[in-house]
C-alpha positions in Angstrom: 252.5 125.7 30.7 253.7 123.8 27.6 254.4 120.4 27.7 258.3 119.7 27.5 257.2 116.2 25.1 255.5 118.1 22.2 257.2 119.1 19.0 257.1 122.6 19.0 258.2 124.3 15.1 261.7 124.7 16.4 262.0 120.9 17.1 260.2 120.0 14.0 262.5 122.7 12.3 265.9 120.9 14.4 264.8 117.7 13.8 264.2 117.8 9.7 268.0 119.7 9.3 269.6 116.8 11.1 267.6 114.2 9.2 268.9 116.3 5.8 272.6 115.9 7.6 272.4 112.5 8.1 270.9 112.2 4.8 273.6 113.9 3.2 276.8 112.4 5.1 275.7 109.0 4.7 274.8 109.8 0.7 278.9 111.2 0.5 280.1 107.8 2.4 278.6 105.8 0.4 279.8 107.6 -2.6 283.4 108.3 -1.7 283.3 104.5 -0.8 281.8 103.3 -4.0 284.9 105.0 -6.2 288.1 103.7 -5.9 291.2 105.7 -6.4 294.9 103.8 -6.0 295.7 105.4 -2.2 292.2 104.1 -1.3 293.8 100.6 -2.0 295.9 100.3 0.6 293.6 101.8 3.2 291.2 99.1 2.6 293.8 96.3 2.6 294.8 97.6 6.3 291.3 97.9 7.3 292.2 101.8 8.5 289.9 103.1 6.0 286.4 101.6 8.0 287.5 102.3 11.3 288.2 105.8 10.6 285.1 106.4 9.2 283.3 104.5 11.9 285.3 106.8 14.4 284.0 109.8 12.3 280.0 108.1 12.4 280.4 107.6 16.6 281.4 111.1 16.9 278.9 112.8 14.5 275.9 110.5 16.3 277.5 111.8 19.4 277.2 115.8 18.8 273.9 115.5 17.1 272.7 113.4 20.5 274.2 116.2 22.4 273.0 119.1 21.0 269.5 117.4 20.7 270.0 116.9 24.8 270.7 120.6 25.0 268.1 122.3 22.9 265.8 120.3 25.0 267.2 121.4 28.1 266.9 124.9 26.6 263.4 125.0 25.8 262.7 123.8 29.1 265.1 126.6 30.6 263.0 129.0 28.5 260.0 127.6 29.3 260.4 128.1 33.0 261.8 131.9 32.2 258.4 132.6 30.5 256.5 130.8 33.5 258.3 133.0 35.8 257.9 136.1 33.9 
C-alpha cells in the first residue's frame, strides 16, 4: 500500500503546472501594473484597481487549494480501489 504523503509523478507533474501558473499570473500582474494607460488612472486614484485584483489573487489561491485537496482525495480514493481490487 502506497503511502498517501509521497510525491507520486502525477503530484510532481500537478505541482510544477501550478507553480508555472502562479509564475505566469503573477509575471502578467506585475506587467499590466507596471504600464499605465489613462483609464488605469482613475482606477488607481479610487483604490478599485488593487482590490480587484486582490479579489482575483484570493480566488485563484482558493481553486488551486481546492483542487490540490481533491486530487489528493482522489489518489487516496484510487488507492483504496486498487487495494480492494
Amino acid at each position: 500500500m502506497k503511502n498517501c504523503a509521497t510525491f507520486g509523478p502525477h503530484m510532481i507533474r500537478m505541482s510544477k503546472r501550478i507553480f508555472l501558473l502562479a509564475f505566469l499570473l503573477t509575471t502578467t500582474l506585475f506587467r499590466g501594473m507596471a504600464q499605465t494607460a489613462p483609464g488605469d488612472d482613475f482606477m488607481r486614484s479610487m483604490g478599485k484597481m488593487y482590490v480587484v485584483v486582490t479579489a482575483i489573487g484570493i480566488i485563484f489561491l482558493g481553486i488551486v487549494i481546492f483542487l490540490i485537496y481533491l486530487d489528493r482525495k482522489l489518489t487516496k480514493l484510487e488507492n483504496q480501489t486498487k487495494h480492494n481490487d
